[in-house]
Backbone of each chain as nested JSON, in Angstrom:
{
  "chains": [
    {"id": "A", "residues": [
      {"number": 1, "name": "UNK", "atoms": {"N": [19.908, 201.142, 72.35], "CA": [18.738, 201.953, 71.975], "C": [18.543, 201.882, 70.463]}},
      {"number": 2, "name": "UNK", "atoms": {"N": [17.366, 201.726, 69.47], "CA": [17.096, 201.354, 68.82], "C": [17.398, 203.351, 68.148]}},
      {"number": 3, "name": "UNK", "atoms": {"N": [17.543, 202.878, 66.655], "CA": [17.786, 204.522, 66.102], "C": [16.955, 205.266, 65.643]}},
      {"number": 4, "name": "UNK", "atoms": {"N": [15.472, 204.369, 65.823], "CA": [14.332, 205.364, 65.84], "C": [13.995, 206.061, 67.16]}},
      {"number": 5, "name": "UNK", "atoms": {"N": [14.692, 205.408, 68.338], "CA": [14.629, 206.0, 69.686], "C": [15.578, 206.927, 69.922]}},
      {"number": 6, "name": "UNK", "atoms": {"N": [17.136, 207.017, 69.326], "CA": [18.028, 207.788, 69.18], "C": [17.724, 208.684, 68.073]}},
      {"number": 7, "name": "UNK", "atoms": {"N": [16.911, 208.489, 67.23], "CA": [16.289, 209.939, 66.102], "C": [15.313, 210.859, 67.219]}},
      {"number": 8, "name": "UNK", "atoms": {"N": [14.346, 210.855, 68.182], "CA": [13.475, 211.102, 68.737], "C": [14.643, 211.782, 69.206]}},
      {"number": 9, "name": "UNK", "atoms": {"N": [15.475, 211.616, 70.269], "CA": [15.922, 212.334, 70.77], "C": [16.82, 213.104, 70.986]}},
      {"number": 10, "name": "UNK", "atoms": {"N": [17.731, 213.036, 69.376], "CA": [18.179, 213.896, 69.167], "C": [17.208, 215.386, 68.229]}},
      {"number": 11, "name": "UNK", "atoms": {"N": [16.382, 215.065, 67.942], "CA": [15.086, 215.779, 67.214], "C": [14.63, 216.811, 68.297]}},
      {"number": 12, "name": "UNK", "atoms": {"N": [14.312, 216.952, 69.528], "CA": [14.228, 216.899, 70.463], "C": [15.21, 218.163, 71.2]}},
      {"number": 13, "name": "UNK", "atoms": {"N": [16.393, 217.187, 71.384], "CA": [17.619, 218.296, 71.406], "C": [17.742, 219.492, 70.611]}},
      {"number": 14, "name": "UNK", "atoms": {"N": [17.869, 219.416, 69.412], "CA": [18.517, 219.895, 68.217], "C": [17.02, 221.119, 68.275]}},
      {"number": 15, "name": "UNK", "atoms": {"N": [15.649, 220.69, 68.473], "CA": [14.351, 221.459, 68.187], "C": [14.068, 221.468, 66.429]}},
      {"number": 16, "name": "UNK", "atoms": {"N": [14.297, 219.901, 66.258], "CA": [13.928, 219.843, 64.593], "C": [12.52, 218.676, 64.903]}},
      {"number": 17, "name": "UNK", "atoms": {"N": [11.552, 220.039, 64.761], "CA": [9.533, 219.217, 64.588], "C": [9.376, 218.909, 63.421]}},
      {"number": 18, "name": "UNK", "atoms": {"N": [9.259, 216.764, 63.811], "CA": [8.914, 215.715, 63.076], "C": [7.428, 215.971, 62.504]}},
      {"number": 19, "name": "UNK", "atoms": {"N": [7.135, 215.844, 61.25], "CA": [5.968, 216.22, 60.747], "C": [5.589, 214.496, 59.717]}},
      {"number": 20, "name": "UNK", "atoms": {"N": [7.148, 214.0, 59.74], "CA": [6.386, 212.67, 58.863], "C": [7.684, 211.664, 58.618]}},
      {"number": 21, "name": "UNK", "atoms": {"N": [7.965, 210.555, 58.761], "CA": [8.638, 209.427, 58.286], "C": [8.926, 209.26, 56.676]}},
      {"number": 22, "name": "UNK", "atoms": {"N": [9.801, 209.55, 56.443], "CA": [9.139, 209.301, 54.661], "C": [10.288, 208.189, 54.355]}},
      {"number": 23, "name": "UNK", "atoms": {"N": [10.973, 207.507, 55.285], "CA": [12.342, 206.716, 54.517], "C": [13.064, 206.044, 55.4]}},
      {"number": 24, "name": "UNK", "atoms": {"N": [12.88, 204.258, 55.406], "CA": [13.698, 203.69, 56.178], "C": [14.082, 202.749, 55.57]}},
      {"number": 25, "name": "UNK", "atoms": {"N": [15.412, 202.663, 55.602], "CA": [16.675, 201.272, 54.883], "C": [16.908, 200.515, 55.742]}},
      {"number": 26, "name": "UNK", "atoms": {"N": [16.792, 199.176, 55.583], "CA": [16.902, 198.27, 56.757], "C": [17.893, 197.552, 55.957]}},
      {"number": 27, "name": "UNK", "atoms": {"N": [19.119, 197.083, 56.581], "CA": [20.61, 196.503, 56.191], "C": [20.157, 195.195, 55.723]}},
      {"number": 28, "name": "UNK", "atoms": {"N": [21.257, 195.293, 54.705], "CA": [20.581, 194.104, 53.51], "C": [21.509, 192.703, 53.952]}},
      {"number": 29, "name": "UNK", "atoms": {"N": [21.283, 191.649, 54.101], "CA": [22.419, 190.679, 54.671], "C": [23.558, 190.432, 53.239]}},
      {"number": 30, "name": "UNK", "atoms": {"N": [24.597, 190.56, 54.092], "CA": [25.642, 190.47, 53.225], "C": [25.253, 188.687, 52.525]}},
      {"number": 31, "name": "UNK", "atoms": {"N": [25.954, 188.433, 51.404], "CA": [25.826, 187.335, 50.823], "C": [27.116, 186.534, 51.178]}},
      {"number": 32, "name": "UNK", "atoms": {"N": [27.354, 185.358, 51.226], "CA": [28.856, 184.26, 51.754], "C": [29.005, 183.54, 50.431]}}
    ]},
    {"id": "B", "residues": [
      {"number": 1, "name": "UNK", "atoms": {"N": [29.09, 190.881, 61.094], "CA": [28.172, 190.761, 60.517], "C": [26.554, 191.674, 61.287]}},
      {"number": 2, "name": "UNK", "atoms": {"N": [26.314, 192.217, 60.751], "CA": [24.936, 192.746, 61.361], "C": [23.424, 192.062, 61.587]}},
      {"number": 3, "name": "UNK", "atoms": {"N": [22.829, 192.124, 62.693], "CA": [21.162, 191.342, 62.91], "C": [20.183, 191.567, 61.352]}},
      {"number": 4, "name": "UNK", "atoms": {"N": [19.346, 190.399, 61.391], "CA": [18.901, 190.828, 59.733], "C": [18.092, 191.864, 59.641]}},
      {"number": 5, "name": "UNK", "atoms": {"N": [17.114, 192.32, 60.8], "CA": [16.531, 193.222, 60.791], "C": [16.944, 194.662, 61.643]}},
      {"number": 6, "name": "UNK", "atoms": {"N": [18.267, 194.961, 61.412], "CA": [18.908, 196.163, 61.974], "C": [18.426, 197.096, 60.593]}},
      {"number": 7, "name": "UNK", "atoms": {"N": [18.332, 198.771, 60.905], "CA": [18.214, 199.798, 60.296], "C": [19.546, 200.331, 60.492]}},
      {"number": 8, "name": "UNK", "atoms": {"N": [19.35, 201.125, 58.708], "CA": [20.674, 201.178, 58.201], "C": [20.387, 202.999, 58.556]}},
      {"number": 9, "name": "UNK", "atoms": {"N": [19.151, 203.502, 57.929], "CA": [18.665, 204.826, 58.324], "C": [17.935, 205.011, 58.159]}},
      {"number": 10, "name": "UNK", "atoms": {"N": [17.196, 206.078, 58.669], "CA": [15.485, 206.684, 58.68], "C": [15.808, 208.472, 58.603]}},
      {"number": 11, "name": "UNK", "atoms": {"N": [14.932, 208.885, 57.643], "CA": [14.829, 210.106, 56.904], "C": [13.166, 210.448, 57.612]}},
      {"number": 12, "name": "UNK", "atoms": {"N": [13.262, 211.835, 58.145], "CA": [12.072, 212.417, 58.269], "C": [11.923, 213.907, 57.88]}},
      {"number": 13, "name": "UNK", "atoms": {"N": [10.505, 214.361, 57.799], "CA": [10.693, 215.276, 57.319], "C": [9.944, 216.147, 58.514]}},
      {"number": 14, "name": "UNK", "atoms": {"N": [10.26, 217.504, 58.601], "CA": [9.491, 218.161, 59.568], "C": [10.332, 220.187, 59.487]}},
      {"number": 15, "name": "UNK", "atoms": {"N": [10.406, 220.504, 60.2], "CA": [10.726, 221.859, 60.555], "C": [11.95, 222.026, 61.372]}},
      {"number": 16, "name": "UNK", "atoms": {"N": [13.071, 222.516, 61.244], "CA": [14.292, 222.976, 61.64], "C": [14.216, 224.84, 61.507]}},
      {"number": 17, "name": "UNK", "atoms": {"N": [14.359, 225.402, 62.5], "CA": [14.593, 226.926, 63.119], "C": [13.226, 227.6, 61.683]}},
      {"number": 18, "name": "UNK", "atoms": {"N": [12.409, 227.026, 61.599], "CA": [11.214, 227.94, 60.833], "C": [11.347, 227.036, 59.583]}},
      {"number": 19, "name": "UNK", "atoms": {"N": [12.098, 226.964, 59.322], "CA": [12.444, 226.192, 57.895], "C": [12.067, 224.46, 57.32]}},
      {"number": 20, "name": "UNK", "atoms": {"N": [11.748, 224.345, 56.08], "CA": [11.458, 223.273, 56.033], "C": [12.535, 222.657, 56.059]}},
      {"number": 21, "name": "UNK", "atoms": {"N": [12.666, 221.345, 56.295], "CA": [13.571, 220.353, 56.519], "C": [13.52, 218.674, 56.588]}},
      {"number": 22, "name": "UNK", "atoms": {"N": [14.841, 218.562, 56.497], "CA": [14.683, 216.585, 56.286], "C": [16.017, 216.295, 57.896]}},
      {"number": 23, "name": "UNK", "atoms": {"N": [15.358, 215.481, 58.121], "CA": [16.195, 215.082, 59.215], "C": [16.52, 213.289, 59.217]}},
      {"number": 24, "name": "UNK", "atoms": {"N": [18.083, 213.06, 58.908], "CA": [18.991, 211.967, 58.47], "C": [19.025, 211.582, 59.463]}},
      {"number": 25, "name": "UNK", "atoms": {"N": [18.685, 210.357, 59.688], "CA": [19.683, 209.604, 61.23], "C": [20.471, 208.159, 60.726]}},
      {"number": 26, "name": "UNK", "atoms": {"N": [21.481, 207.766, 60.483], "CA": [22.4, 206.348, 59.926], "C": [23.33, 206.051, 61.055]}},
      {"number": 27, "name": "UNK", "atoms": {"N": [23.373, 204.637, 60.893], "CA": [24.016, 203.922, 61.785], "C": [24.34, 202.244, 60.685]}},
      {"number": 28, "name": "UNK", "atoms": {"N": [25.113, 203.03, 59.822], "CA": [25.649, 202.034, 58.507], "C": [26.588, 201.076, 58.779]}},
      {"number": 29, "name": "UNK", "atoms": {"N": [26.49, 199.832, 58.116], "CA": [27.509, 198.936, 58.351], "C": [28.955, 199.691, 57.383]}},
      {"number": 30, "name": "UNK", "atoms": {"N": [28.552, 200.508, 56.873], "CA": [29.875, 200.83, 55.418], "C": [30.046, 202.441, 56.242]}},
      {"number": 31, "name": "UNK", "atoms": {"N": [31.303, 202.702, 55.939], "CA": [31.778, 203.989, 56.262], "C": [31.315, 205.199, 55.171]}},
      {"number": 32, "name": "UNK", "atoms": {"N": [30.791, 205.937, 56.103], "CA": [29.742, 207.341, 55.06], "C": [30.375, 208.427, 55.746]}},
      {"number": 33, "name": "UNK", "atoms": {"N": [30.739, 209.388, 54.808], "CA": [30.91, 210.696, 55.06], "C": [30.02, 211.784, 54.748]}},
      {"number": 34, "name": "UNK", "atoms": {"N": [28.654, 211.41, 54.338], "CA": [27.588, 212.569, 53.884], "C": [27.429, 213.451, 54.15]}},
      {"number": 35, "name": "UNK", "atoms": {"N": [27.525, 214.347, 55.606], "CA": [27.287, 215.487, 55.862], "C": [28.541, 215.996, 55.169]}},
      {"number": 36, "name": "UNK", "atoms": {"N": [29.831, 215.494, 55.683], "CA": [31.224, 216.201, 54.823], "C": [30.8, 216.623, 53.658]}},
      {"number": 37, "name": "UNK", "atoms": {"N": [30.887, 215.335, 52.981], "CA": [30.623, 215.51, 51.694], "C": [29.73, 216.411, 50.715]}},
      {"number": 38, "name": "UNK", "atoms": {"N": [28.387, 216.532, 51.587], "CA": [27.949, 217.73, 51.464], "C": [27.929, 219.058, 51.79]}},
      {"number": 39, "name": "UNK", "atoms": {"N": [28.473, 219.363, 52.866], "CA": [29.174, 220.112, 53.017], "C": [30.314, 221.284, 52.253]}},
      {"number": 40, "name": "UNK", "atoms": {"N": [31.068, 220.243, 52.106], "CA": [31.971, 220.573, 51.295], "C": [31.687, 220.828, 49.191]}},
      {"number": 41, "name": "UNK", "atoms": {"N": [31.016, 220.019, 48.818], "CA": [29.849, 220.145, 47.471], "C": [29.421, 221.571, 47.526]}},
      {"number": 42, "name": "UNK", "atoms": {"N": [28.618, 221.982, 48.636], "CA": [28.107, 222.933, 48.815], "C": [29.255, 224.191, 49.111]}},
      {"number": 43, "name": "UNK", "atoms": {"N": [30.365, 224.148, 49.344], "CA": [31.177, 225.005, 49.137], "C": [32.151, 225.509, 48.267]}},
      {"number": 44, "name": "UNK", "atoms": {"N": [32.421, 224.486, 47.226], "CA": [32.583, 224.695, 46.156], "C": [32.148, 225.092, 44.794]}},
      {"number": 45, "name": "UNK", "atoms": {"N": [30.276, 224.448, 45.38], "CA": [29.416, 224.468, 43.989], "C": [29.116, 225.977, 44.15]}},
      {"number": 46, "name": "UNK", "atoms": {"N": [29.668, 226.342, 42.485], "CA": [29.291, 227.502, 42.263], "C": [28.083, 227.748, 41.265]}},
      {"number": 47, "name": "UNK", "atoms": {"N": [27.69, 226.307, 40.862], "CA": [26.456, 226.619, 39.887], "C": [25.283, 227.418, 40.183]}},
      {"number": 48, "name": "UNK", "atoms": {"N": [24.635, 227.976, 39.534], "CA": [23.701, 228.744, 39.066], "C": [22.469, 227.507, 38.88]}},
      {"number": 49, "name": "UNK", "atoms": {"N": [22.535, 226.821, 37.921], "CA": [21.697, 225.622, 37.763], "C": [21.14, 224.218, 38.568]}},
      {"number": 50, "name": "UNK", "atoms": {"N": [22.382, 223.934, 39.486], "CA": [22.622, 222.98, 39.786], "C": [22.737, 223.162, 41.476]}},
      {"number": 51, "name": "UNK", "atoms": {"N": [21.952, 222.735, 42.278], "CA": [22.465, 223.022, 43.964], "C": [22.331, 221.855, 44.522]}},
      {"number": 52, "name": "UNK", "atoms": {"N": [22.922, 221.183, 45.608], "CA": [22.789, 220.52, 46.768], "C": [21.926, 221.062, 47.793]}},
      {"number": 53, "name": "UNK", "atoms": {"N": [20.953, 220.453, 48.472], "CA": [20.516, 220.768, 49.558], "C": [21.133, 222.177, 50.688]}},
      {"number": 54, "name": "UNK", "atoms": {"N": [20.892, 222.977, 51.429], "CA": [21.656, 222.787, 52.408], "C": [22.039, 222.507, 53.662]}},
      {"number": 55, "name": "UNK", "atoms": {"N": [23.309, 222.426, 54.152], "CA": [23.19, 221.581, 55.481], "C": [23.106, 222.412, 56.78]}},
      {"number": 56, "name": "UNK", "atoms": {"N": [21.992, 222.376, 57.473], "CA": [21.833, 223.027, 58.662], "C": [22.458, 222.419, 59.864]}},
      {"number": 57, "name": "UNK", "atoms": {"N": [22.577, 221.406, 60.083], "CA": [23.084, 220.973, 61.306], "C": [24.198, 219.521, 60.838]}},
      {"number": 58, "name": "UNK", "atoms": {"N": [24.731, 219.182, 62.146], "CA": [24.527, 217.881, 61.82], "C": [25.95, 217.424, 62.912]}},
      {"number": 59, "name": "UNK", "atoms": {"N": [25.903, 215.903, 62.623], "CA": [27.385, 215.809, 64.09], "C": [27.31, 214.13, 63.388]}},
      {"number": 60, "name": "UNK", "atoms": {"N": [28.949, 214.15, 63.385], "CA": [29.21, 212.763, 63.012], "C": [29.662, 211.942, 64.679]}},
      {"number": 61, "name": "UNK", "atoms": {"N": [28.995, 210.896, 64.895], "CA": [28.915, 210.419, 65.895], "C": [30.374, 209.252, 65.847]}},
      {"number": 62, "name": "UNK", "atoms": {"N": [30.678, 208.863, 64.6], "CA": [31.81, 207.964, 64.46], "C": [31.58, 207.591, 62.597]}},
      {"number": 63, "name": "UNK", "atoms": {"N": [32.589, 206.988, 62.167], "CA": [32.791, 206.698, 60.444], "C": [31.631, 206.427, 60.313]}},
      {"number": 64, "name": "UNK", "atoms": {"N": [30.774, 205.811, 60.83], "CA": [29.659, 204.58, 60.008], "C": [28.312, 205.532, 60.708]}},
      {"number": 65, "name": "UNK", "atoms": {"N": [28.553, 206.321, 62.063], "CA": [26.646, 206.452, 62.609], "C": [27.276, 208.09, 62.839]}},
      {"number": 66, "name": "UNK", "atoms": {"N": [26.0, 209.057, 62.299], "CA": [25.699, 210.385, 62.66], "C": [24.309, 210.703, 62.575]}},
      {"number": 67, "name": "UNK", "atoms": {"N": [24.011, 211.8, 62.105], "CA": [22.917, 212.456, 62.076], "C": [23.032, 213.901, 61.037]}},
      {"number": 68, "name": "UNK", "atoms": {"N": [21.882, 214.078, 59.937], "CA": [22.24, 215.451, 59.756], "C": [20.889, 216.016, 59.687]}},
      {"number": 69, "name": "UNK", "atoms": {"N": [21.066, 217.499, 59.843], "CA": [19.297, 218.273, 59.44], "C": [19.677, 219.019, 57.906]}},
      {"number": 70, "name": "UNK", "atoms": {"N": [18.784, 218.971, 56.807], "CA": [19.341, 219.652, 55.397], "C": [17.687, 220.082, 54.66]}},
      {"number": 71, "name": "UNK", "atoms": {"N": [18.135, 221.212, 53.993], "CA": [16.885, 221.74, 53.397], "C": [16.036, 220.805, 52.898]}},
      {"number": 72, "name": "UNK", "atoms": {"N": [14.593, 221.133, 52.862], "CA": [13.873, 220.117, 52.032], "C": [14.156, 220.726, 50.788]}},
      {"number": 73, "name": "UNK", "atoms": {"N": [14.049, 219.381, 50.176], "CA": [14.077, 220.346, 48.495], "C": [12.35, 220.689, 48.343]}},
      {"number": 74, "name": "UNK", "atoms": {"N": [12.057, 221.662, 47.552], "CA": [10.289, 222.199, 47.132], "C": [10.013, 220.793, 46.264]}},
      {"number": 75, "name": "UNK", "atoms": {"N": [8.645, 220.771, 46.712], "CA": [7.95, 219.48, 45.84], "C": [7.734, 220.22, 44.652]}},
      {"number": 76, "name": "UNK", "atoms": {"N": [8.048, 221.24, 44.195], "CA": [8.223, 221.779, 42.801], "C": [9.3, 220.96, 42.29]}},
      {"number": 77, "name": "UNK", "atoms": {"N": [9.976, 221.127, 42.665], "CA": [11.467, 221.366, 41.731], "C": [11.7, 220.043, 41.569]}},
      {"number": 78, "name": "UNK", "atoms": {"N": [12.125, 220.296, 40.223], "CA": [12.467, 219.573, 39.049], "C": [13.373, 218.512, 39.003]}},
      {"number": 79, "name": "UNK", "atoms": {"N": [12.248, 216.94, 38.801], "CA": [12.9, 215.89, 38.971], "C": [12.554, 214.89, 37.362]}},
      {"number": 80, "name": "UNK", "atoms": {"N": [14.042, 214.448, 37.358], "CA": [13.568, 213.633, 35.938], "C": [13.151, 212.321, 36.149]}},
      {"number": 81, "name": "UNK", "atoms": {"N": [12.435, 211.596, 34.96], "CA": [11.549, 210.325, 35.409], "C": [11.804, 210.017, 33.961]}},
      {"number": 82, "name": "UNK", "atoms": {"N": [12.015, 208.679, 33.686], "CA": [12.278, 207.945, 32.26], "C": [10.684, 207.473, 32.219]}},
      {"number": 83, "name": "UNK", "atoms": {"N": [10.815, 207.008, 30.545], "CA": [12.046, 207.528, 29.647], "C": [12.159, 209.124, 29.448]}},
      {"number": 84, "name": "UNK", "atoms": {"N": [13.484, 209.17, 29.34], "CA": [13.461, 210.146, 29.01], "C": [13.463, 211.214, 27.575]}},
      {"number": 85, "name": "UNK", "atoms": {"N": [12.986, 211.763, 27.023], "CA": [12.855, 212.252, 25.934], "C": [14.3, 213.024, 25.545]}},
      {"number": 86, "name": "UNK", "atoms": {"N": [14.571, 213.309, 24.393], "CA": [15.475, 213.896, 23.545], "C": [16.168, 215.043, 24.11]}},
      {"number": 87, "name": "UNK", "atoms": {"N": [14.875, 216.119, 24.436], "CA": [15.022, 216.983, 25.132], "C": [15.545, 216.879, 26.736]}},
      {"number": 88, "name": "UNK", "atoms": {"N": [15.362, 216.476, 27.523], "CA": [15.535, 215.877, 28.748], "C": [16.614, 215.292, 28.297]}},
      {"number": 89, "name": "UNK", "atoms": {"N": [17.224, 214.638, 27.289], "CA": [18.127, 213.346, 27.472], "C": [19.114, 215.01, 27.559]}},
      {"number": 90, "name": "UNK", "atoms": {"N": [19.385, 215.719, 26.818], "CA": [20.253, 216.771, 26.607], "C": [20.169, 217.538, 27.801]}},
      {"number": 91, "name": "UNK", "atoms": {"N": [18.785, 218.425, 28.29], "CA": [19.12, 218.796, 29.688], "C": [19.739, 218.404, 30.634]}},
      {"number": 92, "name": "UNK", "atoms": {"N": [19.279, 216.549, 30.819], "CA": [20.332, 215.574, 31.946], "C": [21.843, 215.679, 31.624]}},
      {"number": 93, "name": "UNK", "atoms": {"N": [22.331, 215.902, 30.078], "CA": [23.837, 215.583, 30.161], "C": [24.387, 217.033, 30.308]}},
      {"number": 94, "name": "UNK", "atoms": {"N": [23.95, 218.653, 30.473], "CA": [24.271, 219.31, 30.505], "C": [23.984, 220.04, 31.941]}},
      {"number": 95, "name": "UNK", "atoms": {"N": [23.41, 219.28, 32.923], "CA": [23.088, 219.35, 34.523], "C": [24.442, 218.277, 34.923]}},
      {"number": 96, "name": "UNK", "atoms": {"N": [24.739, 217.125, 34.107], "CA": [25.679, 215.972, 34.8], "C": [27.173, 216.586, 34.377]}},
      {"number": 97, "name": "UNK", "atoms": {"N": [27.25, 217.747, 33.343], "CA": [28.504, 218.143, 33.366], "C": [28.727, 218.992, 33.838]}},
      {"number": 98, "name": "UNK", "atoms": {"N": [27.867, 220.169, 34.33], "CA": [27.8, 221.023, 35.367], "C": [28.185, 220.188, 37.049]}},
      {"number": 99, "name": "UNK", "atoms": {"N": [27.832, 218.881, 37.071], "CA": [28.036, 218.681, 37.974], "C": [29.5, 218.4, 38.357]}},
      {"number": 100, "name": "UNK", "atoms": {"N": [29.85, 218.092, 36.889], "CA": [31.412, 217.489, 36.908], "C": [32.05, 218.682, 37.23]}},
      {"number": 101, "name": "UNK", "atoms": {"N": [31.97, 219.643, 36.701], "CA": [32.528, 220.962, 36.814], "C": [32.564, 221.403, 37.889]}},
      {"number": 102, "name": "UNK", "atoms": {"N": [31.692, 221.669, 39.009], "CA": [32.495, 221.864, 39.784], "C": [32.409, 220.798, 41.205]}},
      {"number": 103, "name": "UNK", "atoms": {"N": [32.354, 219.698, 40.802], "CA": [32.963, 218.538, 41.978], "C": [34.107, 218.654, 42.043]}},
      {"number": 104, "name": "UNK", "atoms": {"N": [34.584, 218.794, 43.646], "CA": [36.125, 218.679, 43.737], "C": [37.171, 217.642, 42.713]}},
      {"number": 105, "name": "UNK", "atoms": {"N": [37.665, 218.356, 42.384], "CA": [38.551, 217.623, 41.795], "C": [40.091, 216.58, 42.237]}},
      {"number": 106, "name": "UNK", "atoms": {"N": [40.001, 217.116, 43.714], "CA": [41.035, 216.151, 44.39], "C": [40.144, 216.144, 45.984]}},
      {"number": 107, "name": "UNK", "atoms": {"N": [40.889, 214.929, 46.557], "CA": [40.25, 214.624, 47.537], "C": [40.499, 215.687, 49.075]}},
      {"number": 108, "name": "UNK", "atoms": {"N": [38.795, 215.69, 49.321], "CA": [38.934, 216.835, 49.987], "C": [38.948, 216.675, 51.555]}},
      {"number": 109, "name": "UNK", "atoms": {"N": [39.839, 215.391, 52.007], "CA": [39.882, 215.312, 53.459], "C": [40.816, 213.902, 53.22]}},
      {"number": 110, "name": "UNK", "atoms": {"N": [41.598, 213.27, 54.483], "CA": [42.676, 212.502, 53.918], "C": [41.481, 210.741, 53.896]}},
      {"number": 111, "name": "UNK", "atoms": {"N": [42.511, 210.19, 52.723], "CA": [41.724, 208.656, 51.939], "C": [41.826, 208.105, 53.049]}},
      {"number": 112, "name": "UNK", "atoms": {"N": [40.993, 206.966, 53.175], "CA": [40.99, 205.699, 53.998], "C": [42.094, 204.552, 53.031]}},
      {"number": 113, "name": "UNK", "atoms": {"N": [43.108, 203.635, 53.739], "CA": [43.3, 202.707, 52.809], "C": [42.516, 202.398, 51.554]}},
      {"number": 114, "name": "UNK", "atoms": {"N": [41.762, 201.825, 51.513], "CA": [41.225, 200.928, 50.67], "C": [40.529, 202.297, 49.324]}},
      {"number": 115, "name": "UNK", "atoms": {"N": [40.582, 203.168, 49.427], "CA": [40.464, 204.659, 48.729], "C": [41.387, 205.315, 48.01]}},
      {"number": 116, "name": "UNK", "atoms": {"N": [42.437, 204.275, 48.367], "CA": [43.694, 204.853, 47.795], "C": [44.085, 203.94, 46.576]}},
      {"number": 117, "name": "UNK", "atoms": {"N": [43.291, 202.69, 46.898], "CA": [43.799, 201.769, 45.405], "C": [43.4, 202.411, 44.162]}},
      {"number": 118, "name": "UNK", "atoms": {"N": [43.703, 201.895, 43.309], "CA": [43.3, 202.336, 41.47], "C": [41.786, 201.782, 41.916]}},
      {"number": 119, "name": "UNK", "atoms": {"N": [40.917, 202.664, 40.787], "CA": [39.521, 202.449, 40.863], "C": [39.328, 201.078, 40.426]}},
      {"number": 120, "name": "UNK", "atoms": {"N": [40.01, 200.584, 39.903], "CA": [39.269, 198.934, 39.399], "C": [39.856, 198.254, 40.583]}},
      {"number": 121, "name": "UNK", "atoms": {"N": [41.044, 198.044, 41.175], "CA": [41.042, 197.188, 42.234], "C": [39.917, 197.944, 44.129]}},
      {"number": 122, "name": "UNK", "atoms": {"N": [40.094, 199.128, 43.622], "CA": [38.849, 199.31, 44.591], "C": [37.544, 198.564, 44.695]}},
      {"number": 123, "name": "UNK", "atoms": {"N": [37.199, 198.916, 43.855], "CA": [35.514, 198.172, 42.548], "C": [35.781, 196.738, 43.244]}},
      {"number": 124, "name": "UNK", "atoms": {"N": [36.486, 196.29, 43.188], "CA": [37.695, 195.123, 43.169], "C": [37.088, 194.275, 44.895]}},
      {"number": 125, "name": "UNK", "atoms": {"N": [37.552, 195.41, 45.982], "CA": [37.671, 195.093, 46.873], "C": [36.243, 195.74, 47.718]}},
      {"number": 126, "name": "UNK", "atoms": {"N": [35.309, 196.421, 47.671], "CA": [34.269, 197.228, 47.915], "C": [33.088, 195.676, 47.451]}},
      {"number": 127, "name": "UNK", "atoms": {"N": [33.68, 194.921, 45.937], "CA": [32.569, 194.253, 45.809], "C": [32.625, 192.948, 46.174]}},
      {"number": 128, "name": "UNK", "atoms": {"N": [33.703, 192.548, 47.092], "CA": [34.032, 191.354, 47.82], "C": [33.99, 191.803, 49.424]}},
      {"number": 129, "name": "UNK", "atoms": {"N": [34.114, 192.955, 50.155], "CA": [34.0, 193.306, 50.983], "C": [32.301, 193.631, 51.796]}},
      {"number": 130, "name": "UNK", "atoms": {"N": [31.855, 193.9, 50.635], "CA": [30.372, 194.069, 50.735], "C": [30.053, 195.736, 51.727]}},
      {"number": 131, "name": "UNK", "atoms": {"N": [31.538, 196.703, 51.423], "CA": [31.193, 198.287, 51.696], "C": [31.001, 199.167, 50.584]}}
    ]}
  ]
}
């Protein structure tokens, strides 16, 4: 499951209302 | 090694029990202790000047992936932006020694190996390791 699909639903669980995205880090490739 | 387009984390912002809030979700290739860590910041910091967020929820799922919920900070409050002026240069070093003051001063949950070396062979091994 992707962890914008595992953020939804723990958001959900927890009862914390998403009002906006403000921040995503996408893993930087390590260098060899 | 991780897919090139895997997410490391996504920050949102929204409402927790009435309150404003930011909601963390990570699933890091490097081992993070952030909620601890804040956590614990927040129980020591006794400043007046100086606060951490605080942490409303949160659950570590394993070393590297959790989740936390933590105050929003007010789009008021006071952020510095260079250059910075004279004045500011002096406010920043008297907020960064407040900070020193009261950061734990010994480690506040037990080291991982590689945490335990001297800081330069850490530096050492963190920048060949790529955590």
């Amino acid at each position: 499951m992707s962890l914008e699909k595992d953020a939804k639903k723990i958001q959900e669980k927890i009862g914390f209302t998403e009002s906006k995205k403000i921040y995503q880090a996408d893993c930087a490739q390590k260098k060899q | 090694m991780r897919p090139k387009k895997a997410i490391r984390n996504i920050i949102y912002t929204g409402k927790y029990k009435n309150q404003e809030a930011v909601f963390k979700i990570y699933d890091d290739f490097r081992i993070t202790d952030e909620p601890i860590s804040l956590k614990i910041f927040n129980k020591v910091n006794k400043s007046n000047i100086l606060k951490a967020p605080e942490l409303f929820n949160y659950k570590i799922i394993n070393s590297k992936k959790g989740w936390l919920v933590m105050e929003r900070i007010p789009e008021q409050a006071k952020t510095f932006k260079t250059p910075l002026n004279s004045g500011e240069q002096r406010e920043f070093l008297n907020l960064f020694l407040e900070y020193k003051k009261y950061f734990p001063k010994k480690p506040t949950r037990d080291l991982l190996l590689a945490e335990n070396l001297s800081s330069d062979k850490f530096q050492i091994t963190r920048l060949n390791n790529g955590f």
